[in-house]
C-alpha positions, 0 to 999 in steps of 0.5 A, spaced: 072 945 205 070 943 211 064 949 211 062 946 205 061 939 207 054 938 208 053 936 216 048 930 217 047 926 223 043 920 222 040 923 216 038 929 219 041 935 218 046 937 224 047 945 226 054 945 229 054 951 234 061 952 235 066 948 230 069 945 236 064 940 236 066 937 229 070 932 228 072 932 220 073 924 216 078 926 211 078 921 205 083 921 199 088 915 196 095 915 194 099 921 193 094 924 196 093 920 202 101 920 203 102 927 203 096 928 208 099 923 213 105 927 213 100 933 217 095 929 220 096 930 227 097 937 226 090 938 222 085 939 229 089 945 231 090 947 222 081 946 222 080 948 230 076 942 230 075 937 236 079 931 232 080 930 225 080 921 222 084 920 216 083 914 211 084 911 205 077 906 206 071 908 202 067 914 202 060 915 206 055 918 202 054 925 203 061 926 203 063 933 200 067 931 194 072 936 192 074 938 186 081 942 188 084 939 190 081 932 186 080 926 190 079 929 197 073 927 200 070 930 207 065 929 212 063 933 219 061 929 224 059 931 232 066 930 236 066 924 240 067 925 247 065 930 252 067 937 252 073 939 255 072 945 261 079 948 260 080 948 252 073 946 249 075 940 245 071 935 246 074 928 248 073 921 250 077 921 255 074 927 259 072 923 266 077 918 265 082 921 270 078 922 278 082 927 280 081 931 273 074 928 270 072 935 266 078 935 263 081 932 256 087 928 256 091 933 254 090 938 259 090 933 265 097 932 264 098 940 263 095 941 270 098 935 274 105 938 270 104 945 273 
């Protein structure tokens, strides 16, 4: 689904290089929705994807629509943030920590840990 998503910035066509540098919104409703919540923290690393947004608001135009399974709707945008030197996904906390300022939040714990 997330490949068939058509990528727009602005209006203008965007050419993801790496899927990375995505963040995907996920749209669906009741049961669905219910269902989804129960994975959402897991869908960055299911999709390889920089962040994943799920929601119950309305749908942007230009959502992908999905007919299997009904009612989910999708749209791929540019992950916010900067990219991660140590894992490439992008973050908005990368330049946060002065003794890591290339690293996400993520890998700054792993390497204050080691």
């Amino acid at each position: 689904i997330v490949r068939k998503t058509p990528k727009k910035v602005n209006g203008e066509d965007w050419l993801m290089g790496h899927s990375l540098e995505a963040c995907v919104e996920i749209y669906a409703s009741g049961d669905l929705y219910a269902f989804l919540r129960n994975y959402e923290k897991d869908f960055p690393a299911l999709l390889i994807v920089s962040s994943v947004r799920l929601s119950e608001e309305a749908v942007p135009d230009g959502s992908y629509i999905s007919e299997d399974p009904a009612g989910l709707r999708v749209n791929v945008l540019p992950a916010p943030g900067k990219k991660c030197e140590r894992c490439w996904n992008y973050s908005s906390y990368v330049g946060r920590d002065p003794d890591h300022p290339t690293l996400c939040e993520r890998c700054t714990e792993v390497v204050k840990a080691l």
